[in-house]
C-alpha positions as CSV (number, residue, x, y, z in Angstrom):
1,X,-72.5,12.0,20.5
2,X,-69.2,10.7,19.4
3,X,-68.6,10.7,15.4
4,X,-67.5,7.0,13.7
5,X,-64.8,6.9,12.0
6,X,-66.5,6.3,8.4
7,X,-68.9,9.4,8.8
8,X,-68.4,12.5,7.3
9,X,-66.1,14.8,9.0
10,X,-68.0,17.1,10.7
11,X,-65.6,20.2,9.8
12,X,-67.7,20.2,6.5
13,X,-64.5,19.0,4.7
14,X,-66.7,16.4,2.9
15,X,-64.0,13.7,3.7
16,X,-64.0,10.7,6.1
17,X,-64.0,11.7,10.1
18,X,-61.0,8.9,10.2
19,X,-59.0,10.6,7.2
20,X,-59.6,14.3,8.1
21,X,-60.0,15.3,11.8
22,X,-59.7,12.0,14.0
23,X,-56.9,12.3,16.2
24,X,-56.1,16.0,15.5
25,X,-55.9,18.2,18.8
26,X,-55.7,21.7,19.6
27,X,-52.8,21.1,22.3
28,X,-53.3,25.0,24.0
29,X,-57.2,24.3,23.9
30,X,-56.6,20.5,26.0
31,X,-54.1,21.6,28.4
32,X,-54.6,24.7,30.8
33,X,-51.2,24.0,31.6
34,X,-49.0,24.5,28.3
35,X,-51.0,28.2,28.1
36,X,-49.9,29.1,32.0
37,X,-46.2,27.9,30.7
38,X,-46.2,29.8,27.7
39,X,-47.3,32.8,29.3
40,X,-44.4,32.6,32.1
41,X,-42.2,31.7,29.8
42,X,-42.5,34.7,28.1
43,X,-43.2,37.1,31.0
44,X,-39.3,35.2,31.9
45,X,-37.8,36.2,28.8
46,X,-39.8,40.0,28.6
47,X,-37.8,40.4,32.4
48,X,-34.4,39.7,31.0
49,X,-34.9,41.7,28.2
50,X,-35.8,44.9,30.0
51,X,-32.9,43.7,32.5
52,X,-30.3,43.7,29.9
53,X,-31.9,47.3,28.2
54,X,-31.8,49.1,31.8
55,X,-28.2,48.3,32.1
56,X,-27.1,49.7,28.3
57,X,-25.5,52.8,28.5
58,X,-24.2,52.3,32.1
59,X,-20.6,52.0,32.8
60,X,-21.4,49.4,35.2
61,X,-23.0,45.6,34.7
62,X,-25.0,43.2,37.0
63,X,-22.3,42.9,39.8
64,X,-21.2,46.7,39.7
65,X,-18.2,46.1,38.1
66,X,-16.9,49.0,36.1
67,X,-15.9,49.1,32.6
68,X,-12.6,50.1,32.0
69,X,-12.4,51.2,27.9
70,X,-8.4,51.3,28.3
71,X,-7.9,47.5,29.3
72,X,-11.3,46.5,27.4
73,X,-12.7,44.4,30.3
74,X,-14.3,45.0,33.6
75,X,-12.7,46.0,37.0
């Protein structure tokens, strides 16, 4: 049954449904969508994390170029 707007909020606030809860929405519990984002987004960011980790300490980067520590730059 849907709550009026003048009835007592049904969180057990003691205020007005229309001045306490009406309109609020959990936005990860409405849309299965924005949690299947999220959770690529930050298995995305977790890959280029260990990417950049697993390269530290090599004297090479992504396109094997070499680090020359006499120029300063990459050959």
């Amino acid at each position: 049954m849907k709550t009026g707007r003048n009835a007592p909020c049904r969180c057990g606030s003691g205020r007005k449904f229309k001045h306490c809860c009406e309109g609020k929405t959990t936005w990860y519990k409405d849309s299965k969508w924005a949690g299947i984002l999220l959770i690529l987004f930050l298995l995305g960011a977790g890959a280029l994390v260990w990417s950049e980790l697993s390269h530290e300490g090599s004297d090479t980067d992504a396109q094997g170029r070499v680090w020359d520590p006499e120029h300063g730059h990459y050959h």
